[in-house]
Legacy VTK file of the C-alpha trace (Angstrom):
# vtk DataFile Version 3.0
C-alpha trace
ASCII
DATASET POLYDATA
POINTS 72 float
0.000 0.000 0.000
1.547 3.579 -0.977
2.297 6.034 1.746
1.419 9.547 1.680
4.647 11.612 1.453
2.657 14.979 1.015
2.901 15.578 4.509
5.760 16.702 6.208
6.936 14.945 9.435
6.114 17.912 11.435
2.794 18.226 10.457
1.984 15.154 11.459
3.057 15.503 15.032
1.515 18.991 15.211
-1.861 17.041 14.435
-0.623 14.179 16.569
-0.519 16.552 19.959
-3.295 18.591 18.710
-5.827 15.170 19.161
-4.037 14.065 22.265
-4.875 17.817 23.641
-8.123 17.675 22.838
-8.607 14.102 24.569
-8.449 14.802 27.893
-10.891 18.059 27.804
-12.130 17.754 31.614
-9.573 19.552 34.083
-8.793 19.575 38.230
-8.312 23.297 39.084
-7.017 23.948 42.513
-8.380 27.150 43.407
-5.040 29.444 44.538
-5.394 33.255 46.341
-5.678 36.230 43.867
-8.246 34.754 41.427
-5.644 32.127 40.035
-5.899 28.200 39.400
-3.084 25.897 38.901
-4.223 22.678 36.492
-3.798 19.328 38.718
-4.742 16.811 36.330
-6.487 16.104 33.061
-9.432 13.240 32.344
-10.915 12.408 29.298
-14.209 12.104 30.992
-16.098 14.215 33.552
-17.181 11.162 35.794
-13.075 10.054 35.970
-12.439 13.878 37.288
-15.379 13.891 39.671
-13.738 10.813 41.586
-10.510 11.962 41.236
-12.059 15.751 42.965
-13.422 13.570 45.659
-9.689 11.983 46.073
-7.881 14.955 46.220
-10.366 16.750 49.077
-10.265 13.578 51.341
-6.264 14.004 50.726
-5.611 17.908 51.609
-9.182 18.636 52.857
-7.744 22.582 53.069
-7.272 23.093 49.427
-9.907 24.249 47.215
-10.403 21.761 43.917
-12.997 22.453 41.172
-13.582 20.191 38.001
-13.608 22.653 35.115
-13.842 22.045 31.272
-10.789 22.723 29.382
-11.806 23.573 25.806
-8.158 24.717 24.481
LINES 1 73
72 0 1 2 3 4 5 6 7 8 9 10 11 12 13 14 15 16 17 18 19 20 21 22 23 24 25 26 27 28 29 30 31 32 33 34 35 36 37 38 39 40 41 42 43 44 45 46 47 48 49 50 51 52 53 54 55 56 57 58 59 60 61 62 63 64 65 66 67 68 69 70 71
């Protein structure tokens, strides 16, 4: 079977990271002083961040953690 040799090797790993990005769309936020957030961890779906949240709170119960969707 021919390969396609149109595209360029970089191209293709620009798409490659692109997709992976866009897997893992749901996002752990940990809520920081002066409006900011810091990204803890990324899950393709909303249920796997949810039980992760509920992880993280029993863990350090004096942190503030939100489940936020990361459209990039």
């Amino acid at each position: 079977m021919p390969q396609n040799t149109d595209i360029t090797a970089k191209n293709s790993e620009t798409q490659a990271i692109g997709y992976k990005q866009r897997l893992n769309s749901w996002a752990i936020a940990r809520l920081l002083p002066d409006t900011q957030r810091e990204i803890v961890a990324r899950f393709r779906s909303r249920s796997d961040a949810d039980g992760y949240v509920q992880h993280l709170r029993q863990m350090i119960p004096n942190a503030s953690f939100t489940v936020v969707f990361d459209c990039q």
